[in-house]
C-alpha positions as CSV (number, residue, x, y, z in Angstrom):
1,X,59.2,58.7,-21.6
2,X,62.3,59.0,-20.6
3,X,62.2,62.7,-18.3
4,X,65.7,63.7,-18.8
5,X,64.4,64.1,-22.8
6,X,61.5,65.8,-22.4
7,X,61.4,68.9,-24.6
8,X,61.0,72.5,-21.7
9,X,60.1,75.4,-23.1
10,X,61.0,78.8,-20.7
11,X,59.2,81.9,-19.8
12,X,60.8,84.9,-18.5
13,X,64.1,85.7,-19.2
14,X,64.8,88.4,-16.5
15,X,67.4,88.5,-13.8
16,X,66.6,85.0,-12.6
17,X,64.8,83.2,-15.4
18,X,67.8,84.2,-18.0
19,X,70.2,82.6,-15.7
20,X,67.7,79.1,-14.8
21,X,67.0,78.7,-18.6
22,X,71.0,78.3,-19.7
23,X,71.4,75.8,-16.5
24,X,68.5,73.8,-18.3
25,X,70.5,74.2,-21.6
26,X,73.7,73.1,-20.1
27,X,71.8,70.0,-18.4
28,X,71.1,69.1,-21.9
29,X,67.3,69.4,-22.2
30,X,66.0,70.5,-25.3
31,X,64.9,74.3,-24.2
32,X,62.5,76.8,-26.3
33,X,62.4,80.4,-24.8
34,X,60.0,83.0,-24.9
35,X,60.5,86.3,-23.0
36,X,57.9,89.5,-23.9
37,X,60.5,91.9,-24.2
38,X,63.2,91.4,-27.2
39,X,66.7,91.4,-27.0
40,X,67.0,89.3,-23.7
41,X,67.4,85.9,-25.7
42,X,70.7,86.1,-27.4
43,X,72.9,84.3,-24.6
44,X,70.4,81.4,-24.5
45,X,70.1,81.2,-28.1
46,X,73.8,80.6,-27.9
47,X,73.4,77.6,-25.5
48,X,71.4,75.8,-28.2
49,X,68.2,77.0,-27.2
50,X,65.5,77.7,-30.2
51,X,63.1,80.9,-29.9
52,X,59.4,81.5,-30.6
53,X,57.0,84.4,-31.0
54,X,54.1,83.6,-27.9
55,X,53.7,81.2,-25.2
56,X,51.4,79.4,-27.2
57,X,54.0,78.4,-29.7
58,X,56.1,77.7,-26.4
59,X,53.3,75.4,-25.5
60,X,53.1,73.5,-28.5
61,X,56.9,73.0,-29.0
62,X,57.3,71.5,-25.4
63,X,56.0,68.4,-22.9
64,X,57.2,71.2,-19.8
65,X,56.9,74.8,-20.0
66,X,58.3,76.9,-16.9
67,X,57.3,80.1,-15.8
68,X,59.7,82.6,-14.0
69,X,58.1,86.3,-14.2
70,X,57.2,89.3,-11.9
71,X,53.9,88.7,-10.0
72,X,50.8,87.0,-10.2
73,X,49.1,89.2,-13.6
74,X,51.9,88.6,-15.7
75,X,51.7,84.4,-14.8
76,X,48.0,84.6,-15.7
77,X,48.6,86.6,-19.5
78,X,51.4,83.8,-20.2
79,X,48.9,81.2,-19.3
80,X,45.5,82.2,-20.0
81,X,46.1,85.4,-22.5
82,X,45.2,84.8,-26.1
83,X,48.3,83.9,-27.5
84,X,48.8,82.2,-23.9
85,X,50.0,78.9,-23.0
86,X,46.7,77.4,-22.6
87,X,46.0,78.2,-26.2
88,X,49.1,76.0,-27.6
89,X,49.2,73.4,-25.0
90,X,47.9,69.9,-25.6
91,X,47.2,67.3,-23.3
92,X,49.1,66.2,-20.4
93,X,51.6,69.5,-20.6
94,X,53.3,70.0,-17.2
95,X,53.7,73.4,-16.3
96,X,56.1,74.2,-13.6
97,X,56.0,77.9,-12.1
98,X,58.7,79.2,-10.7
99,X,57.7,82.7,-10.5
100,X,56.0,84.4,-6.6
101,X,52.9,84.9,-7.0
102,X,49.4,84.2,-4.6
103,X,48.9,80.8,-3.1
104,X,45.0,81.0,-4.1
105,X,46.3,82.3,-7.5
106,X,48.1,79.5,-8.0
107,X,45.4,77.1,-6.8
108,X,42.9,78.8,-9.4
109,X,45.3,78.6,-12.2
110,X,46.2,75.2,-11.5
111,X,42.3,74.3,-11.6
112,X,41.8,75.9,-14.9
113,X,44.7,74.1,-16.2
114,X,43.6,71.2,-15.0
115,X,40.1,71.3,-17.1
116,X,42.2,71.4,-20.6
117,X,44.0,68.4,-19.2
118,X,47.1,70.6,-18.4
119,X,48.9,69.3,-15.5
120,X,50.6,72.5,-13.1
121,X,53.1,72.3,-10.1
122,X,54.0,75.9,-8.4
123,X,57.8,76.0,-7.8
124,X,58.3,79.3,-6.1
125,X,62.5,79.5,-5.4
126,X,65.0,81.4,-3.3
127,X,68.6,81.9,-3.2
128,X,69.0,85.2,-5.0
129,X,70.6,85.8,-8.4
130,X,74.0,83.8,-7.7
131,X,71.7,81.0,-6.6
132,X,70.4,80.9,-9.8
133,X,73.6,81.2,-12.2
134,X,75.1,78.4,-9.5
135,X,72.0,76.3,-9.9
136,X,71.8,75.8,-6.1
137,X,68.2,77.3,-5.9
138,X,65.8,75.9,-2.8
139,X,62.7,75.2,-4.3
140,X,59.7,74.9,-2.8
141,X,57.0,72.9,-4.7
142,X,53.6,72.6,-4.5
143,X,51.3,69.6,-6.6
144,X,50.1,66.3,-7.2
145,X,53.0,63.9,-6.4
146,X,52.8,62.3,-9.6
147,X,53.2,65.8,-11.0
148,X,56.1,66.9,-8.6
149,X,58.0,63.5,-9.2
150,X,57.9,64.3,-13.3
151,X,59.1,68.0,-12.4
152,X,61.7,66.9,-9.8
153,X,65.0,66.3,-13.0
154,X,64.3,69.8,-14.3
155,X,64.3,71.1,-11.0
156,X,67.3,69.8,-10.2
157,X,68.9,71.4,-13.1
158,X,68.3,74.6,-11.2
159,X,68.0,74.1,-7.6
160,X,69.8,71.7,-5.3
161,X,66.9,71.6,-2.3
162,X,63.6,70.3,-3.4
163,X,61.0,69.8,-1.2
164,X,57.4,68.8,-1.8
165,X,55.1,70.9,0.3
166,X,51.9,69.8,-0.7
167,X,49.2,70.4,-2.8
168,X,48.9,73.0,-5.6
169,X,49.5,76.4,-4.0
170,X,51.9,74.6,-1.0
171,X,55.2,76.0,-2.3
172,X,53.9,79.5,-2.7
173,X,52.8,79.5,0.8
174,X,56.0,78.0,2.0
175,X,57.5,80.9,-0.3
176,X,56.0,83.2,1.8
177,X,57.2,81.9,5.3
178,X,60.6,82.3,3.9
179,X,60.1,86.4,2.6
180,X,58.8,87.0,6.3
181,X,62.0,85.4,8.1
182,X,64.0,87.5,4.9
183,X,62.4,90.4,6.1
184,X,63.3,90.0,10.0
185,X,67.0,88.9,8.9
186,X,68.0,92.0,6.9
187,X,66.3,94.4,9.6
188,X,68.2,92.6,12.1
189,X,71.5,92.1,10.1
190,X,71.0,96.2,9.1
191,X,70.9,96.8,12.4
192,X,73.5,95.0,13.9
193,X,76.3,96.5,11.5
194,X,74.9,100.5,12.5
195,X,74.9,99.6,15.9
196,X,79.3,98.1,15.7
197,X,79.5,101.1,13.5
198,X,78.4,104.0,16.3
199,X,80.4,101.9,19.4
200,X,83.4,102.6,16.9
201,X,84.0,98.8,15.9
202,X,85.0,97.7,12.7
203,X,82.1,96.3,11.4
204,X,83.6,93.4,9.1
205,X,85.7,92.3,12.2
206,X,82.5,92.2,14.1
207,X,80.8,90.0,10.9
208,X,84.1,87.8,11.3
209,X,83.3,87.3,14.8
210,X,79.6,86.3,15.0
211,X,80.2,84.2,11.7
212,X,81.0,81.2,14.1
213,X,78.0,81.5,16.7
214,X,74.5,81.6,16.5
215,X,73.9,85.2,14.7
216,X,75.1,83.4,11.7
217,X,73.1,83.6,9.0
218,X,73.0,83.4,4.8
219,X,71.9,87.5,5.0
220,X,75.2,88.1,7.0
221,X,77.5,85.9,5.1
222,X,76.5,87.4,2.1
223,X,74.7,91.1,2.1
224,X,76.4,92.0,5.4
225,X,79.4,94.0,3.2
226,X,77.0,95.6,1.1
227,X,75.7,97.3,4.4
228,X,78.9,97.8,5.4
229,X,79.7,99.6,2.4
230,X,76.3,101.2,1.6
231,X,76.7,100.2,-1.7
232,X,73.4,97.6,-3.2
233,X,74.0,95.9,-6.5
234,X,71.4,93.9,-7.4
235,X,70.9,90.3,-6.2
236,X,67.2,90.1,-5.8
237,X,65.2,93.6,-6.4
238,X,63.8,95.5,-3.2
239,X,60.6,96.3,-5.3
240,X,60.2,92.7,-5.7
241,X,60.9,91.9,-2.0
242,X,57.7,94.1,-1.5
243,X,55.8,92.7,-3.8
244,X,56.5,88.8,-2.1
245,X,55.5,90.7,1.3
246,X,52.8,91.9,0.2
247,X,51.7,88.4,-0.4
248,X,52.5,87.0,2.7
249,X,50.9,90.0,4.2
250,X,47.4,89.1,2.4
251,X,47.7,85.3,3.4
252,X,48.2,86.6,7.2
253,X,45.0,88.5,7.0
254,X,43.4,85.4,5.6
255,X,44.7,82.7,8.1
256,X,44.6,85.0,11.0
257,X,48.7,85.2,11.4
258,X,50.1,88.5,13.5
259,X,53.1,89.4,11.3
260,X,54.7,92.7,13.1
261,X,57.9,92.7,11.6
262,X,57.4,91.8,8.2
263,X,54.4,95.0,8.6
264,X,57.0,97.2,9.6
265,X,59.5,96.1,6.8
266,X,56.7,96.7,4.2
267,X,56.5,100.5,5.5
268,X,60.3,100.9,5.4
269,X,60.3,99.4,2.1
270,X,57.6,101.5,1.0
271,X,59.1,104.3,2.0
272,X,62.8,103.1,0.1
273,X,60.9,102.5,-3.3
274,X,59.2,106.1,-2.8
275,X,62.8,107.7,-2.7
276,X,63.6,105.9,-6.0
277,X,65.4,102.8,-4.1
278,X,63.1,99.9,-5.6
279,X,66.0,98.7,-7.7
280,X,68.6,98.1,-5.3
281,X,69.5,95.1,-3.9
282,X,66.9,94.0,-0.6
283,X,69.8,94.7,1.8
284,X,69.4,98.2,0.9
285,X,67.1,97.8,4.3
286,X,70.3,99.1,5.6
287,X,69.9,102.2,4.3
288,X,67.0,103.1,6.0
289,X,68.5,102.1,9.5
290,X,71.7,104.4,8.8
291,X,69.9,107.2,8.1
292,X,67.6,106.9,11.5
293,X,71.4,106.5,13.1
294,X,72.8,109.5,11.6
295,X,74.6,108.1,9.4
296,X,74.7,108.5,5.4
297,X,71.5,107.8,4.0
């Protein structure tokens, strides 16, 4: 079969998904969409894409469905629920989750799948909204290889690093390695611009300056004016950042990993989404730092 024809159908059309699914229909795949709340459909629609009611119609009008939701629960309701993809899917279906969820999630789901004859690749990705809408996601894939290679052309509608990891469950650990180093580059980006800020420099002179040496960084090319500013539009949810820690935090405890700093950014996070900051983008880290400095919260 020639892959470039295969038929995708798309899951999730939030902040990330909405923007992956209309580089698929620019690629020129043949794209379905379902998304469980209405009304997000309408720009994709206009792409070319077709709609349907449930992921088991998605199923059944596809060769490739992908996934890109919130957490592990809602990947399991697409799949396994009773109007799920499992329910609509025939044989040899490869389904390619892009969404964060648990490494031994995904390892169970990808068993189950693999007893209907389902095939399943996890596809976790990073690079942040304008990642997505530029299609230059990294993705980070876990799966058989014959699997991975049959995923590979759809991936590269969305993402231009893929790397195979390993088996099932391999990209959302990898996924995990890459929210802990997040996590230890906004706290030490945050902190770096309070601390130019209270020696009196100018902080974007000071981002100017570092931008050629080794501080360097994607956090400080790209979220270091937003701290500057204290000003967070969204680029990848704070709640969400939480959530991937949280996951990285669990497969610490189960591989014995010591993970201080991505500990202590789960209790400043916590403590940001309890003061109704959950929405923000994750460099509203910042905020917390300024405040501690006396600056505005």
């Amino acid at each position: 079969m020639d892959e470039r024809r295969e038929r995708i159908g798309f899951a999730g059309l939030g902040t990330m998904g909405q923007a992956m699914a209309a580089n698929l229909a620019r690629g020129g795949f043949p794209l379905t969409v379902w998304n469980r709340s209405p009304g997000r459909s309408r720009r994709i629609l206009e792409l070319g894409a077709a709609e349907v009611p449930s992921p088991a119609r998605l199923a059944a009008a596809s060769d490739v469905v992908v996934i890109c939701v919130r957490d592990t629960p809602d990947v399991e309701e697409i799949l396994f629920g009773p109007e799920g993809v499992a329910a609509g899917a025939r044989k040899e279906l490869l389904v390619i989750d892009c969404s964060t969820i648990s490494p031994a999630a995904s390892r169970a789901f990808g068993q189950r799948l693999s007893e209907r004859g389902v095939r399943f690749v996890d596809a976790p990705v990073s690079g942040g909204s304008e990642g997505a809408q530029q299609g230059t996601l990294s993705i980070m894939v876990g799966g058989d290889a014959g699997d991975v290679a049959r995923a590979r052309p759809i991936l590269a509608a969305i993402g231009s690093t893929i790397t195979h990891m390993g088996p099932v469950g391999a990209g959302q650990a990898t996924k995990a390695v890459n929210q802990v180093i997040l996590a230890g580059t906004y706290l030490g980006v945050a902190e770096g611009i309070v601390l130019a800020m209270k020696s009196g420099l100018d902080p974007a002179t000071v981002v100017r300056a570092l931008s050629g040496g080794a501080a360097q960084s994607w956090v400080l090319a790209n979220r270091s004016e937003r701290m500057i500013r204290n000003e967070y539009p969204i680029g990848f949810k704070l709640a969400l950042h939480r959530k991937d820690l949280g996951i990285a935090l669990d497969l610490a405890a189960q591989v014995g990993a010591a993970l201080p700093i991505a500990g202590l950014a789960a209790q400043i996070e916590n403590g940001l989404i309890a003061a109704g900051h959950g929405d923000d983008d994750n460099s509203a880290l910042a905020r917390a730092i300024r405040a501690w400095s006396g600056l505005e919260g």
